[in-house]
C-alpha positions in Angstrom: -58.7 215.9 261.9 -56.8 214.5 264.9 -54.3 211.9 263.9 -52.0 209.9 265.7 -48.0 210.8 266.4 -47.5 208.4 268.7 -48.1 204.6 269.4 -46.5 203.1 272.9 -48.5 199.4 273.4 -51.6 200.6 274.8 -50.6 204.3 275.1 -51.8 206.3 271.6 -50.9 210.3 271.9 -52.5 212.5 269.6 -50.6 216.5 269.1 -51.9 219.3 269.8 -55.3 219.4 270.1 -58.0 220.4 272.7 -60.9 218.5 271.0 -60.9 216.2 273.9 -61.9 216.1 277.4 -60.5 213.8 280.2 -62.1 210.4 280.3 -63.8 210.6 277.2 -64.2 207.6 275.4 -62.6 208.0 271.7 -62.3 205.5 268.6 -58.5 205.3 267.7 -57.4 204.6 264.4 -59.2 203.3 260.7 -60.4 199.9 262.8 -62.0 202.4 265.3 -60.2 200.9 268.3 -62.1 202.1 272.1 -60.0 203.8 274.0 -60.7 206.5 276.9 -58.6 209.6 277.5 -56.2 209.7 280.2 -54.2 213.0 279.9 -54.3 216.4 278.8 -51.7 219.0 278.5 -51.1 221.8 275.8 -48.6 220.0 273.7 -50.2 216.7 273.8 -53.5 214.2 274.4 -52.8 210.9 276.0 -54.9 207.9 275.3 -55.4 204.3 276.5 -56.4 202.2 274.1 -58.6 199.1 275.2 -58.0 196.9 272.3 -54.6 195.5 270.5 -52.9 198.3 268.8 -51.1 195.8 266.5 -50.9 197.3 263.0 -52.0 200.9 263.9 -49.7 203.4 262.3 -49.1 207.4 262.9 -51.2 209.7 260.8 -54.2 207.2 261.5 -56.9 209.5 262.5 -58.8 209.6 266.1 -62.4 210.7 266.6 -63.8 211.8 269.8 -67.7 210.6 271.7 -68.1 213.3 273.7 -69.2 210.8 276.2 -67.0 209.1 279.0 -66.2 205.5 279.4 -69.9 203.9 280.0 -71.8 200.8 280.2 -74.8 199.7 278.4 -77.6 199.0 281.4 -80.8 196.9 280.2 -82.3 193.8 280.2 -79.6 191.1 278.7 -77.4 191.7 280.9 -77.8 188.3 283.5 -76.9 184.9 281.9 -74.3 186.7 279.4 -70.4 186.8 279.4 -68.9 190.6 278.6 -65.3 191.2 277.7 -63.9 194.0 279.9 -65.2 196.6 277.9 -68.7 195.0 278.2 -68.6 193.2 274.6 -70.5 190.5 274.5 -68.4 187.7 273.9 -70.5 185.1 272.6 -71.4 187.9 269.6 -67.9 188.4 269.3 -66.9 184.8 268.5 -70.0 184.6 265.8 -68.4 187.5 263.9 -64.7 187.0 264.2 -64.4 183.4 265.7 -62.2 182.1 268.6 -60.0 185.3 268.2 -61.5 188.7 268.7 -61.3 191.6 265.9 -59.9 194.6 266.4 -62.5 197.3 266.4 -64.9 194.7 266.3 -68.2 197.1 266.8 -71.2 195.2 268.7 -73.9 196.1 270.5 -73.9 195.2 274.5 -77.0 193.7 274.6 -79.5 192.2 272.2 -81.3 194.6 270.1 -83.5 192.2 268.5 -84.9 190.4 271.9 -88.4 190.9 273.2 -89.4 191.2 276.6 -92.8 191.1 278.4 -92.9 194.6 279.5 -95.6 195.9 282.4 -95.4 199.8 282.8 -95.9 200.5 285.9 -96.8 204.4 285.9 -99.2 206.4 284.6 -99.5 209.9 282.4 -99.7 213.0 284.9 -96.8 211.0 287.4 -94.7 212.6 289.1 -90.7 210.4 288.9 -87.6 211.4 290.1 -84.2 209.8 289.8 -83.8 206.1 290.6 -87.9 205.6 290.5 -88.9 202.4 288.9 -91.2 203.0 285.6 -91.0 199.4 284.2 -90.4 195.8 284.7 -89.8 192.8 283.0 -88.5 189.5 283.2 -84.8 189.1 282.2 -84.4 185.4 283.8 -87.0 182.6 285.5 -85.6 184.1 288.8 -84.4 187.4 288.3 -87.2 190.5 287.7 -85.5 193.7 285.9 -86.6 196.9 287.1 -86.3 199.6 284.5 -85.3 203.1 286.4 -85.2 206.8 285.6 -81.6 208.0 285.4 -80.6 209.1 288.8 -79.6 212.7 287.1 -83.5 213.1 285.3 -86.6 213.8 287.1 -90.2 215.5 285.3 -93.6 214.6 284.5 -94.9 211.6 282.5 -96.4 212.7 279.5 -96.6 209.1 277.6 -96.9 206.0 278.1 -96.8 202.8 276.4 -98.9 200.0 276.4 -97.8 197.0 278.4 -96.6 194.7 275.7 -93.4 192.6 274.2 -90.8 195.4 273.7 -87.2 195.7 272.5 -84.8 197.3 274.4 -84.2 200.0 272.2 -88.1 200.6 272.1 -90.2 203.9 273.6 -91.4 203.1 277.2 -92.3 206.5 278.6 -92.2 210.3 278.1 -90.8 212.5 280.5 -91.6 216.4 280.9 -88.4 217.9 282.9 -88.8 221.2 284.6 -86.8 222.9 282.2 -89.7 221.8 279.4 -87.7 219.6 277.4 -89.2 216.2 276.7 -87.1 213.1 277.5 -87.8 209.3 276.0 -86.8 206.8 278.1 -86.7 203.0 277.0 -85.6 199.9 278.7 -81.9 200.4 278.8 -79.3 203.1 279.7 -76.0 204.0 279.8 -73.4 205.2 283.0 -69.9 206.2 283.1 -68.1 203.1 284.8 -65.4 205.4 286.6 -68.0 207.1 288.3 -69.8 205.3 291.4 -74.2 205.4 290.8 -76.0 207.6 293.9 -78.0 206.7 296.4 -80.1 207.8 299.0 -78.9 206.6 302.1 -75.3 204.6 303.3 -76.8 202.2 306.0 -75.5 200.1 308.7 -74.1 196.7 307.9 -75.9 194.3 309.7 -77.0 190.9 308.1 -74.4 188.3 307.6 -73.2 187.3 303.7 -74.0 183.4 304.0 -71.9 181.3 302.4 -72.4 177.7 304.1 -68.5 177.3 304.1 -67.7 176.9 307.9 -64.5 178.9 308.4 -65.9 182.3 306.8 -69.4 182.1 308.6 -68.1 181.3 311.8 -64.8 182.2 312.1 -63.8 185.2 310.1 -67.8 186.1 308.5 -68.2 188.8 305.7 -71.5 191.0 305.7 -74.0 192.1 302.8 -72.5 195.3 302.1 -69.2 194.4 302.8 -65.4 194.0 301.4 -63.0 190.9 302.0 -59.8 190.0 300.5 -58.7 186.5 299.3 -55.0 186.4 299.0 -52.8 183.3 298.5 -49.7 182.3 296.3 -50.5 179.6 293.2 -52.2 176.6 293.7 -53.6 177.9 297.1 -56.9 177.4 295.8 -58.3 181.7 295.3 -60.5 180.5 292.2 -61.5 177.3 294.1 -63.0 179.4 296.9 -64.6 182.2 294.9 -66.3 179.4 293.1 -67.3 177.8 295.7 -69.1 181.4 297.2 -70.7 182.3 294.1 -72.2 179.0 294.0 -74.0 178.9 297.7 -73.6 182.8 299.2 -77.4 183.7 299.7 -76.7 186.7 297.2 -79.6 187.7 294.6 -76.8 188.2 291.7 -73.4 187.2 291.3 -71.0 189.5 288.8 -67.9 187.2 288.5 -64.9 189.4 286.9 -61.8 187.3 285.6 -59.8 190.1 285.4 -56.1 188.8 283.8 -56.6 185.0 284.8 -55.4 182.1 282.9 -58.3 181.1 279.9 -58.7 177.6 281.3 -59.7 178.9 284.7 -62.6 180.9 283.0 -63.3 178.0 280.7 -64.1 175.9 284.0 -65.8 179.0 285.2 -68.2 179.0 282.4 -68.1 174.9 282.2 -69.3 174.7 286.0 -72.4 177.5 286.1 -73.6 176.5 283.1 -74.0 172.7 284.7 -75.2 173.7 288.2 -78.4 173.8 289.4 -78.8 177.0 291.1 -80.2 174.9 295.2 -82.2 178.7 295.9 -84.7 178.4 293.1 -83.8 174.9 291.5 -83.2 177.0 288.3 -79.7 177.4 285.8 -77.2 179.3 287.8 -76.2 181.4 285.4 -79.8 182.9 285.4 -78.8 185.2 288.2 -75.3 185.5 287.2 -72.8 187.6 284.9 -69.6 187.0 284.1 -67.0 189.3 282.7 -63.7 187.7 281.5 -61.0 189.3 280.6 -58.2 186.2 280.1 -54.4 187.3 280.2 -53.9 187.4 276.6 -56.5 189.8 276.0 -55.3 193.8 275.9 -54.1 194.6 279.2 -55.8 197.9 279.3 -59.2 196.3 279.6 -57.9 194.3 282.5 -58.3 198.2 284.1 -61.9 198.7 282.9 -63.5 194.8 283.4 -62.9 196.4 287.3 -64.6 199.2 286.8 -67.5 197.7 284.3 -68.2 194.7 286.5 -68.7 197.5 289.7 -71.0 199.2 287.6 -73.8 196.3 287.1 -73.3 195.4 290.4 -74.6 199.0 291.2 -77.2 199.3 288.9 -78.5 195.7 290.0 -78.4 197.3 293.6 -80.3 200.2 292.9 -83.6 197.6 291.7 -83.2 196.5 295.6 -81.1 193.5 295.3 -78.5 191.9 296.8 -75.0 191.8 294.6 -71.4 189.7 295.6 -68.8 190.6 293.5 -65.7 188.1 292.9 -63.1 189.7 291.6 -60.2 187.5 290.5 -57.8 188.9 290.5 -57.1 192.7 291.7 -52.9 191.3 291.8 -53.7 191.3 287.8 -55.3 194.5 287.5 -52.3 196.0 289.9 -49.7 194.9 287.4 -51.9 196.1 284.1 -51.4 200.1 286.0 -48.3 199.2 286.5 -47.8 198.4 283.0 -49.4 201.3 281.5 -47.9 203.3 284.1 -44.3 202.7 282.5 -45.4 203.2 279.7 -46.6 206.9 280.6 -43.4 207.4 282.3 -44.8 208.0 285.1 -42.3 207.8 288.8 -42.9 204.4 290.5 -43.2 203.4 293.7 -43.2 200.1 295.5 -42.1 197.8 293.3 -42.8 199.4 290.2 -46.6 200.0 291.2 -47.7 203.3 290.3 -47.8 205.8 293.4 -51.5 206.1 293.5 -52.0 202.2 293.8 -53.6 202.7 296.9 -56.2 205.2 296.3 -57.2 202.9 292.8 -57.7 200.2 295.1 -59.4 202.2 297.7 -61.8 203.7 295.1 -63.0 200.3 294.2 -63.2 198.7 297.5 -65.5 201.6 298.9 -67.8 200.9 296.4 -69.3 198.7 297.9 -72.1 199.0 300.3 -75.5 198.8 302.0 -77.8 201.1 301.2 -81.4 202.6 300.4 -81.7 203.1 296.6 -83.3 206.6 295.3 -86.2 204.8 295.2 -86.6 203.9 299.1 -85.4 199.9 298.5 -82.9 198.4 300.4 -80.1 196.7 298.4 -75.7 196.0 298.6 -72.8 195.0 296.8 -70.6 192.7 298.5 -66.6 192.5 297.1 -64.6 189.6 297.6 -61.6 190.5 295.5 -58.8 187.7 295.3 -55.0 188.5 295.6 -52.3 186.6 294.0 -48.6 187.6 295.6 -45.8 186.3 294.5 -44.3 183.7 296.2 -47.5 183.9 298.7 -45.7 187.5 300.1 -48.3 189.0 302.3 -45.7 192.1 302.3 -45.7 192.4 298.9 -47.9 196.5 297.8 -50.6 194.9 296.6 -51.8 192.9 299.6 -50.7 195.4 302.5 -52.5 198.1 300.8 -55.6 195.7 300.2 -55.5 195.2 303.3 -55.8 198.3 304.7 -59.2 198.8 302.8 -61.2 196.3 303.4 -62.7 194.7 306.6 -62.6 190.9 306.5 -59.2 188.7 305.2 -59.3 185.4 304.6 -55.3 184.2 304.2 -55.1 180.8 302.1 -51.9 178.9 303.2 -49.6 176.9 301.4 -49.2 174.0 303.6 -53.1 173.9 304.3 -53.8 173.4 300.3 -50.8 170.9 299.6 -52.0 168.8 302.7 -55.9 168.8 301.2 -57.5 170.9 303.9 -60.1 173.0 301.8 -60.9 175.9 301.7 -57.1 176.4 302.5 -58.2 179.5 304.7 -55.5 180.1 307.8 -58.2 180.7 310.9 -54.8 182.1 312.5 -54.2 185.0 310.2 -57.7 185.4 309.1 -59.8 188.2 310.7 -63.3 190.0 310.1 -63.8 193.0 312.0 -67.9 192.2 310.9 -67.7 190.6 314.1 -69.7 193.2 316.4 -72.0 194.4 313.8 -73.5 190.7 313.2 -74.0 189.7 317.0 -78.0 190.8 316.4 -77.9 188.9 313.0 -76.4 185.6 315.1 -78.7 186.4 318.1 -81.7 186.4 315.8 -81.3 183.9 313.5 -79.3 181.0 315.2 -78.8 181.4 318.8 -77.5 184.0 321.5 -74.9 181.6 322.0 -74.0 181.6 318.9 -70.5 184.0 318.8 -70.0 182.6 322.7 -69.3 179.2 320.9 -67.2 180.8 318.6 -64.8 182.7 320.7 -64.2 179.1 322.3 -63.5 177.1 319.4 -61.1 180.4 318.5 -59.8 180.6 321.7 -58.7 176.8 321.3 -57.2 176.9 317.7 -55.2 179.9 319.7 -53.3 177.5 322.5 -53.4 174.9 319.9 -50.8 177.1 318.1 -49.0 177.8 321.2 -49.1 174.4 322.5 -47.4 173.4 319.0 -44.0 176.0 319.7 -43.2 173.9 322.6 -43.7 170.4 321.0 -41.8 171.3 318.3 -39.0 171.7 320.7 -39.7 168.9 323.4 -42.0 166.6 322.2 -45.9 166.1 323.5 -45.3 163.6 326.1 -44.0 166.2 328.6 -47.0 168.3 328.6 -50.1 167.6 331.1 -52.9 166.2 330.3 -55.0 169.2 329.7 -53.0 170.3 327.1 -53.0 167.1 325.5 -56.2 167.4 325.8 -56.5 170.7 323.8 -54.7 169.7 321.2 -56.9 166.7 320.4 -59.5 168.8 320.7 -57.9 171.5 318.6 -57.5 168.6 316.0 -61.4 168.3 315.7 -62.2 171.8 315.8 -59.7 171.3 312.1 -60.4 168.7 310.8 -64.0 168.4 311.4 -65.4 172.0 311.5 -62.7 174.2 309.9 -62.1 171.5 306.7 -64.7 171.0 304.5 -65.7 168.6 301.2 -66.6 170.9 298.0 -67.9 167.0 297.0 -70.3 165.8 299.3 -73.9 166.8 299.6 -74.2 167.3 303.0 -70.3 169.2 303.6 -70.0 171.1 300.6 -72.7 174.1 302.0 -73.5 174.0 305.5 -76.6 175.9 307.3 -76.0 178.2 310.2 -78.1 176.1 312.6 -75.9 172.9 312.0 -72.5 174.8 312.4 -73.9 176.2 315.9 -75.0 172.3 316.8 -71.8 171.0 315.3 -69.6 174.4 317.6 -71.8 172.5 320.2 -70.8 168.8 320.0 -67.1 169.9 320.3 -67.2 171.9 323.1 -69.8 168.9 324.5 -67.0 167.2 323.9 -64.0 169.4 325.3 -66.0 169.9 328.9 -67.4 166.7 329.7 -63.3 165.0 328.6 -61.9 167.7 330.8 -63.7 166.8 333.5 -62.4 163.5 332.9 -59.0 164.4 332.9 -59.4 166.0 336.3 -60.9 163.0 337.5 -57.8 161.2 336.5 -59.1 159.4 332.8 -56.1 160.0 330.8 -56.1 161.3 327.3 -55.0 158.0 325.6 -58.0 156.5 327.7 -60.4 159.1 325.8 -59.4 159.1 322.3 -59.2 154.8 322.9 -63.1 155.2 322.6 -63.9 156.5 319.1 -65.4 159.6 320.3 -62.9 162.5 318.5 -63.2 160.1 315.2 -66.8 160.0 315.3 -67.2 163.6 316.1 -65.0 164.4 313.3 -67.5 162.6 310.9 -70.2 164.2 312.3 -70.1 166.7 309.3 -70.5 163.4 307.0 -72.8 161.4 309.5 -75.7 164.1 309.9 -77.8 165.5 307.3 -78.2 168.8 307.0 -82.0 167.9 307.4 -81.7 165.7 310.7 -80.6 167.8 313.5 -82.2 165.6 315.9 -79.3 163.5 315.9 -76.9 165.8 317.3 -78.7 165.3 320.2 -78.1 161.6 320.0 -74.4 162.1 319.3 -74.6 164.3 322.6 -76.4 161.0 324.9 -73.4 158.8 323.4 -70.4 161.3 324.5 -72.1 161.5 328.3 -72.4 157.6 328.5 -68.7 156.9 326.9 -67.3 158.9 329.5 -69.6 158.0 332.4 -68.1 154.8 331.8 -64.8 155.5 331.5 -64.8 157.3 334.7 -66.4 154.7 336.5 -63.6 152.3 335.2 -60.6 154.5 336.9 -62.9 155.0 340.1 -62.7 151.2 340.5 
């Protein structure tokens, strides 16, 4: 029997022994504690344990799987909260109460639930990997698709009857070519480390919408595609991840609370279970998941809650939907390797961070996607990962080398947050690089226009930020009128487009077509006040009128449902400053 020599926190090494193979899942100790193997050498096997390893002794004995690190994929899995081993924690708390067991053994999903099952292939088929044999529904909104294993293929040979079925039950019989006969039921299991195939890798090209001004417009994030939240404490990460897994038009949302505070995940779970999901008028949580993993669980699971929350989001994919991933935070899942990685010993780099940081993030980041599924769907899994550096440091490892990895960063700022200007995103060191593979989606959908408005309003916030060096030093009343002019305008483009109210019905998610009409009222507004200003109306004379205040409310004043009025708002600007022109002429 293998038996323990050494205990280091999460790090268990068993002696001599070649029992094991590398990222095998193994049960550690007389409480049968999950942990996966993470080294191998002659002398010694290296383990990381995925549980609390207070109490286990040497000589306690350690049992191999033979299987890797996997999760449990089925019907169940929507509307339920997973620990970062995918333990279901509401289970958990029924059999060991607000504090979870060691070696607490339960099943990932319900064993005892029925579900209406329709089989949807007959005897004599033909199915290869990824092919959809079954479905059911697991939620009012959300239709499960029960798959063959991408790595099986063969012949039906059985079938069930269309009927209530557990998960555990006999769907279908499968001939392979090698003659063996495989029974497939409603659930299955993959290794989380290891990313699920697909057919095809295609281009990204529809826009993620989130109805939250400043990412659609100015820096957008694509189905299929990676962004990065950084900010320092109180800059409002959570806030904003919230706020996109409550309006992005995703199919499913896998929220991972990977090392944060439990009363962030207690609002988490307080808030979806309240809101009425506005795309099917149903629960929220009926197309979402949520994986917590607070910061006084074991930090080794903060490692695998990554890696397990990835791995629905894939298999979700593969049925032909659409996935966003919010991942807060990757910072705490940086600082559990470099935990473990000191205790392995192991040389570190940057700031203590383990040297193959970068490639850990990398690997997670390029899992997500766009693709066509083995079984000729379309589906993606969008990442939005938050970063917390200390002391807001955008230099610090974890955010440079995020940075290098994904497309689309969205800065929150300090200043922004403390003076209320939600989301707290900084338009000036904020970029997408989604830009140029969305001008169809924009052309489409909204308007041709629609990115020409945009580079404007940008193009403004830039001299705005210009304009602001020199008054610092001098003062506005030495620059010309244009310029004053652009920093009014600039203050609009702020406070009226770029800041938004989480609260209100109408502000807290915004359609594409009103943010073009509302790009369009400001820039109504710049031109037709620049022309003014040439005429010799002075700036004083323009804001005198109400105009920038009333344009500001504009994103208060208009319902989403009346865009007829921006056209109305438009009539008032051109009379205002008719008149005020025709006042100077005389």
């Amino acid at each position: 029997m293998n038996t323990i020599f050494s205990i280091n926190g999460p790090v268990v090494k068993v002696g001599d022994t070649k029992d094991f193979s590398m990222l095998e899942m193994v049960y550690v100790g007389e409480k049968r504690l999950i942990g996966e193997v993470i080294g191998i050498s002659s002398e010694e096997t290296t383990i990381q344990v995925y549980e609390s390893t207070t109490g286990l002794k040497p000589g306690e004995p350690v049992e191999g799987s033979g299987m890797p690190m996997s999760a449990t994929l089925g019907p169940g899995i929507l509307s339920n909260i997973f620990d970062g081993i995918e333990r279901p924690l509401k289970k958990l708390e029924e059999l060991s109460g607000a504090f979870i067991a060691e070696g607490a053994n339960v099943p990932a999903l319900d064993t005892s639930k029925r579900y209406d099952v329709t089989i949807t292939v007959k005897v004599g088929d033909r199915l290869e990997g990824g092919q959809i044999y079954a479905t059911c529904p697991e939620t009012p909104v959300i239709e499960h698709r029960c798959m063959v294993p991408p790595n099986l293929s063969g012949e039906v040979v059985w079938t069930a009857k269309s009927s209530w079925r557990k998960i555990t039950d006999k769907i279908i019989e499968l001939k392979t070519d090698d003659g063996k006969t495989v029974e497939l039921t409603l659930v299955q299991k993959w290794p989380i480390k290891k990313s699920r195939p697909f057919k095809e890798r295609l281009p990204i090209s529809m826009l993620l919408v989130t109805g939250q001004r400043v990412i659609d417009t100015i820096a957008p994030i694509a189905k299929g595609g990676t962004a990065a939240v950084p900010g320092g404490f109180g800059t409002g990460k959570t806030m904003t991840q919230h706020q996109l897994a409550k309006w992005c038009d995703a199919d499913i949302i896998v929220y991972i609370g990977c090392g944060e505070r439990g009363n962030e995940m207690t609002q988490v779970l307080e808030e979806f279970s309240e809101l009425v999901d506005p795309r099917t008028g149903k629960a929220l949580t009926d197309r979402t998941v949520l994986i917590a993993n607070t910061s006084n669980m074991p930090v080794a699971a903060r490692e695998a809650s990554i890696y397990t929350g990835i791995t629905l989001a894939e298999y979700y994919r593969d049925m032909g939907y659409h996935i966003a991933i919010m991942a807060d935070s990757t910072s705490r899942w940086a600082e559990a390797l470099r935990e473990i990685s000191g205790r392995l010993e192991e040389m570190p780099a940057e700031e203590g961070f383990p040297a193959y940081l970068p490639s850990r993030i990398s690997e997670f980041y390029e899992r997500a996607g766009y693709v066509e599924t083995l079984s000729g769907k379309e589906g993606s899994v969008s990442i939005i990962g938050a970063v917390s550096p200390q002391g807001s440091d955008f230099s610090e490892p974890v955010t440079q080398n995020t940075k290098r990895f994904v497309r689309c960063f969205w800065a929150l700022d300090k200043s922004l947050a403390y003076a209320r200007h939600y989301p707290a995103i900084n338009w000036n060191d904020s970029y997408s690089e989604y830009i140029d593979d969305l001008e169809d989606y924009y052309s489409e959908k909204v308007s041709s226009d629609f990115l020409m408005c945009r580079q404007r309003i940008s193009n403004i916030l830039h001299e705005e930020n210009k304009l602001m060096e020199i008054v610092k030093l001098i003062g506005s009343d030495v620059l010309p009128e244009d310029q004053k002019l652009v920093i009014e305008i600039a203050r609009v483009v702020r406070v009226g487009f770029l800041q938004q109210n989480a609260y209100h019905k109408d502000d807290t998610y915004v359609p594409l077509e009103k943010q073009f009409s509302m790009m369009g009222i400001i820039l109504e507004l710049y031109d037709k006040c620049a022309e003014a200003v040439s005429r010799g109306v002075t700036v004083n004379a323009l804001t005198g009128t109400g105009l920038f205040e009333k344009v500001i409310k504009m994103k208060y004043d208009i319902p989403n449902d009346k865009p007829q009025l921006f056209k109305t708002l438009a009539n008032e600007i051109s009379q205002q400053i008719i008149r005020l022109e025709t006042e100077v002429v005389k």
